[in-house]
C-alpha positions as a Markdown table, in Angstrom:
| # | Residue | x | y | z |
|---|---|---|---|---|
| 1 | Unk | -15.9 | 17.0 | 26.5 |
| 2 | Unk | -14.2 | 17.6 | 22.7 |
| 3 | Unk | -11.0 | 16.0 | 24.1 |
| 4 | Unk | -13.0 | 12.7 | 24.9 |
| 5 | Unk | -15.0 | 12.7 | 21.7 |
| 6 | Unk | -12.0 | 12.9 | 19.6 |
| 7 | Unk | -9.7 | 10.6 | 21.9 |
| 8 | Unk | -12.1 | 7.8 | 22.0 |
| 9 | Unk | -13.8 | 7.8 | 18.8 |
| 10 | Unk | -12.1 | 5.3 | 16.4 |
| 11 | Unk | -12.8 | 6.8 | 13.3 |
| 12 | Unk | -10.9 | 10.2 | 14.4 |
| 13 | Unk | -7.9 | 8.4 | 15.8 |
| 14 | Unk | -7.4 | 6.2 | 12.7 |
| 15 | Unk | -7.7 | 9.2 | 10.4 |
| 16 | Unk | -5.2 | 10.8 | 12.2 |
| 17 | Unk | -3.1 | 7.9 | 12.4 |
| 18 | Unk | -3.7 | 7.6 | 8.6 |
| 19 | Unk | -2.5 | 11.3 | 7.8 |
| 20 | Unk | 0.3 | 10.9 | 10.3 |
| 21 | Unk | 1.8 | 7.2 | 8.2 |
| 22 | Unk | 0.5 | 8.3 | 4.7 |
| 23 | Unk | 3.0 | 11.8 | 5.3 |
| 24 | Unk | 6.0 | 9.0 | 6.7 |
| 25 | Unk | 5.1 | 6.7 | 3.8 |
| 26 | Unk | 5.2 | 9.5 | 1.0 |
| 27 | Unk | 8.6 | 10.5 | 2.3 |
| 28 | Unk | 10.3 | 7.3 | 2.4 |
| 29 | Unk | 8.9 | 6.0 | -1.3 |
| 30 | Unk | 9.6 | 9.1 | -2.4 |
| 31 | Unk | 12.9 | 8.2 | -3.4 |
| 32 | Unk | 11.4 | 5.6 | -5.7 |
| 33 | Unk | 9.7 | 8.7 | -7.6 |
| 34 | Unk | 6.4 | 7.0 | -7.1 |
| 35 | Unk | 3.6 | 6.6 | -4.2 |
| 36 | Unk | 3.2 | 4.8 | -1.7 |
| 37 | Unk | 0.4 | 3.1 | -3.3 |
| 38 | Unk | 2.1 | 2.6 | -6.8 |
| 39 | Unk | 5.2 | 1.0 | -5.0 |
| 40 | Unk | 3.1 | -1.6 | -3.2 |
| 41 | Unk | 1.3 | -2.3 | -6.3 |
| 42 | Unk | 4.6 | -3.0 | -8.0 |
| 43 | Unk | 6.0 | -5.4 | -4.8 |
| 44 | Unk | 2.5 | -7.5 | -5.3 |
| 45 | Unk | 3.3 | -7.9 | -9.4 |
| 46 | Unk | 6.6 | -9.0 | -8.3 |
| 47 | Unk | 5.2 | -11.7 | -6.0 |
| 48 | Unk | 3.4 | -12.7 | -8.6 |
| 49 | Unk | 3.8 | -11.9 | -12.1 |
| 50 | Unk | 0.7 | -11.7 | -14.3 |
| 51 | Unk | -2.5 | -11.2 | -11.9 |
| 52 | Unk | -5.2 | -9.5 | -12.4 |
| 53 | Unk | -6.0 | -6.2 | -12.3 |
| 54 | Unk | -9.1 | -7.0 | -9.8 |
| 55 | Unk | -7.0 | -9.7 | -7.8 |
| 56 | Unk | -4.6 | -6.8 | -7.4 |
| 57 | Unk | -7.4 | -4.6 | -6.2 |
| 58 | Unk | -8.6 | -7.4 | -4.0 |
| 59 | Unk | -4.5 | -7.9 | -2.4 |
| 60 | Unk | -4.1 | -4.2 | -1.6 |
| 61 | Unk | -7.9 | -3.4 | -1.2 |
| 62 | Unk | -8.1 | -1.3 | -3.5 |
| 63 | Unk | -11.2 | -0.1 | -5.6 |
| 64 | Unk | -11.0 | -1.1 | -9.1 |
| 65 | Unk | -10.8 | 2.6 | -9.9 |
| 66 | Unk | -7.6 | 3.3 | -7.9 |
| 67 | Unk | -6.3 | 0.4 | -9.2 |
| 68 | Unk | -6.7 | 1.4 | -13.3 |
| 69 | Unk | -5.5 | 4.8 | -12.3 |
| 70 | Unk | -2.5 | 3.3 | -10.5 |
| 71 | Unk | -1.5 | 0.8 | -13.2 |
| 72 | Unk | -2.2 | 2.8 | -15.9 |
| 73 | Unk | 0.4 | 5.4 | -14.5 |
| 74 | Unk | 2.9 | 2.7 | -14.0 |
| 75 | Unk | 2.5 | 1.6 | -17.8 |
| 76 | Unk | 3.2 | 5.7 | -18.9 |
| 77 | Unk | 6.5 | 4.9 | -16.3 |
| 78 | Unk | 7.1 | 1.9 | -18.4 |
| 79 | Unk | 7.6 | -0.6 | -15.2 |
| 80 | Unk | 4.6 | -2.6 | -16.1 |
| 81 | Unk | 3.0 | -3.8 | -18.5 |
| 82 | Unk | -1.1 | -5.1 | -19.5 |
| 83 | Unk | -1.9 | -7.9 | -21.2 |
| 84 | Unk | -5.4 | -8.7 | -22.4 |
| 85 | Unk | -6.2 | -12.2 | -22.3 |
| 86 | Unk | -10.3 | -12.5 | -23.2 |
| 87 | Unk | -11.7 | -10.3 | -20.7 |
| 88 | Unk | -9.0 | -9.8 | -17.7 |
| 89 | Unk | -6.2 | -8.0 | -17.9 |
| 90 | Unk | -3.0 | -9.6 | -16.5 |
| 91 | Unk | -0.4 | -7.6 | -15.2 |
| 92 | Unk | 3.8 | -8.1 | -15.5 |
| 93 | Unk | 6.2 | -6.1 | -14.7 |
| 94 | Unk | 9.5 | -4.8 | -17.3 |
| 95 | Unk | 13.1 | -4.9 | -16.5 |
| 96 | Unk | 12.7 | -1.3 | -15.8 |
| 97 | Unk | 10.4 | -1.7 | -13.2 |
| 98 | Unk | 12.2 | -5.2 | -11.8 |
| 99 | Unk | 15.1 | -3.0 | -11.4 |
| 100 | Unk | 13.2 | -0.7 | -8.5 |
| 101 | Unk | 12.6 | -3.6 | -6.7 |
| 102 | Unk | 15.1 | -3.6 | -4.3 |
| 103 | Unk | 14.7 | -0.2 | -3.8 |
| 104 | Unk | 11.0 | -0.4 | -3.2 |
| 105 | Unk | 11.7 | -3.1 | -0.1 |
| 106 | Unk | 14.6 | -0.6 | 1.2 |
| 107 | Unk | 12.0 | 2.2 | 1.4 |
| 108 | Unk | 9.3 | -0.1 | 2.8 |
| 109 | Unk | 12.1 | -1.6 | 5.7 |
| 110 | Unk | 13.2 | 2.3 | 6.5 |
| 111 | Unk | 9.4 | 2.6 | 6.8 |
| 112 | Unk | 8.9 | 0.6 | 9.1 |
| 113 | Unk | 12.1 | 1.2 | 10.8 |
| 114 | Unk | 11.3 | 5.2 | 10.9 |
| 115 | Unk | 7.8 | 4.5 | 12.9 |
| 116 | Unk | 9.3 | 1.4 | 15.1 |
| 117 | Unk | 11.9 | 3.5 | 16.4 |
| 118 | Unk | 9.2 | 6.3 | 17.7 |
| 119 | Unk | 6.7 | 3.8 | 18.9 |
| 120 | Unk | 9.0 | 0.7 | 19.7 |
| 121 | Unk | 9.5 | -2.5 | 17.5 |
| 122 | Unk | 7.0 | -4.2 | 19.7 |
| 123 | Unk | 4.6 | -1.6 | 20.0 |
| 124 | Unk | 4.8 | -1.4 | 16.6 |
| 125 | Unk | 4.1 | -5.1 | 15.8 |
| 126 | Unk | 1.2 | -5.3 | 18.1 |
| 127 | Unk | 0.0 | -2.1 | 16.8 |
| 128 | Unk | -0.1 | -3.4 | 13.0 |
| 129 | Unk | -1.5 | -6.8 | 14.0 |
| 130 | Unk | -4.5 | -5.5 | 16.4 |
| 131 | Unk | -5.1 | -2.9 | 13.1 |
| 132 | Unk | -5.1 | -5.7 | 10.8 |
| 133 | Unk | -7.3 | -7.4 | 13.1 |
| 134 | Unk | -10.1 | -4.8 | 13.3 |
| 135 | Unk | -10.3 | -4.2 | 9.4 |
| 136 | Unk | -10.8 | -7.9 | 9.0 |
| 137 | Unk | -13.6 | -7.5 | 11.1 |
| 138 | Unk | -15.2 | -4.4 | 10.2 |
| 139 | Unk | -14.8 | -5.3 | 6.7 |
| 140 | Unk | -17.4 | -8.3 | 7.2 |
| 141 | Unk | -20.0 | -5.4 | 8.2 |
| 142 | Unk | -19.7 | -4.4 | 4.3 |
């Protein structure tokens, strides 16, 4: 009967999943010397320099907390910078930190590289999409 209640309960199968791909994600950014977390903070400043702190929170859906701590650790780094304009902080990013960009999109291909080639490229796809699927939809219950 424990077999079934942690096999078909949703919220055990997508914790493990999430300790499973945080451990694979932590690896592969490693070699940026930042998280996983910081480094897709940095890809959404370089998308689009100077947003805000909270429309990066909203983006990676992220609580505003995570997100000071986060940026604030990427301004010690120097690879961003704040920039106070009345009440909202607007973000950019320095040449230092413009020049991890292409090795923050290497670790995030070899990412998804290193899971698609357990779990198939399709599987894979299908996986992420039925995922991104459900949080949109549980998301409306908050």
């Amino acid at each position: 009967m424990l077999e079934k209640y942690l096999t078909e309960c949703l919220y055990f199968t997508a914790s493990r999943l999430d300790r499973i791909i945080t451990k694979m994600a932590e690896d592969e950014f490693s070699k940026t010397g930042l998280s996983p977390t910081a480094a897709y903070l940095l890809m959404v400043v370089y998308e689009d320099e100077g947003l805000s702190q909270k429309k990066i929170g909203e983006t990676l859906y992220l609580k505003p907390s995570t997100v000071t701590r986060t940026i604030d650790n990427l301004v010690r780094k120097e690879l961003i910078n704040k920039e106070i304009n009345g009440r909202t902080t607007l973000i950019y990013s320095t040449n230092k930190g413009k020049e991890l960009s292409t090795l923050i999109h290497e670790c995030w291909f070899s990412l998804r590289d290193h899971y698609s080639s357990i779990i198939g490229k399709e599987d894979a796809d299908e996986i992420t999409n039925k995922i991104s699927k459900i949080n949109d939809q549980l998301d409306i219950v908050d």
